[in-house]
N, C-alpha and C positions, 0 to 999 in steps of 0.2 A: 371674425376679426383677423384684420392681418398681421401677425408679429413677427413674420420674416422671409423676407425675400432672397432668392436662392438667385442669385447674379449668372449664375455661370449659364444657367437655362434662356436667357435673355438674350433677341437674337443680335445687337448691338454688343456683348460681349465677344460673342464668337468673332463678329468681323474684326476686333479692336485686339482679339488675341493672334485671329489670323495675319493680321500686318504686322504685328509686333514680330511673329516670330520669323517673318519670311523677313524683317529688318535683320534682327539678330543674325539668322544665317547669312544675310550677305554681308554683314560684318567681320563677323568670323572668317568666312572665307574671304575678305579681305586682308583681314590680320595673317591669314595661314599663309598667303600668298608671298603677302610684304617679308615675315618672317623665311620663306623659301628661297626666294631671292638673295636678300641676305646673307643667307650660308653659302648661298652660289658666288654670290659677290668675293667673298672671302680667298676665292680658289681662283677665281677665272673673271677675266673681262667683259663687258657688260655687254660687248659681241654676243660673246656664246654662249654668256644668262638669257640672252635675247632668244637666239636658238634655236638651244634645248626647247625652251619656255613657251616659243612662238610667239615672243612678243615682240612689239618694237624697240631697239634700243633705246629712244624715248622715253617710253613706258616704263623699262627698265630701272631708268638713272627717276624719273620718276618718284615709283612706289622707294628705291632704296632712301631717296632723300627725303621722302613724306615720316614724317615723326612718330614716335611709337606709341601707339594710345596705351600698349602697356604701362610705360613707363611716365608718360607724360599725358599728366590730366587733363588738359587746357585742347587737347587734339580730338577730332572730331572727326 
């Protein structure tokens, strides 16, 4: 008789935790990034956050103006 199923052995779990966590991580390093910025912002114009960073000024002005999903729940 079977009274319990062990999920995590299941190979449908593994892929469904492998995406989840490779989402997180580029989440994360999104947040770290926007937050890096940021602080650069603070100091120096979006020029030389561009850069340092190697990013587009674009980009830049960008991530600084994309909303904080720390602080605001509704961002995504």
């Amino acid at each position: 008789m079977l009274t319990e199923i062990d999920i995590k052995r299941l190979p449908s779990y593994a892929l469904g935790f492998e995406a989840g966590e490779a989402i997180g991580e580029a989440q994360g390093s999104a947040i770290q990034k926007q937050a890096i910025v940021r602080q650069l912002l603070r100091r120096f114009d979006a020029a030389q956050v561009a850069k340092v960073l190697q990013l587009s000024v674009d980009e830049v002005e960008r991530i600084a103006g994309a909303a904080d999903p720390e602080t605001d729940p509704e961002a995504d």
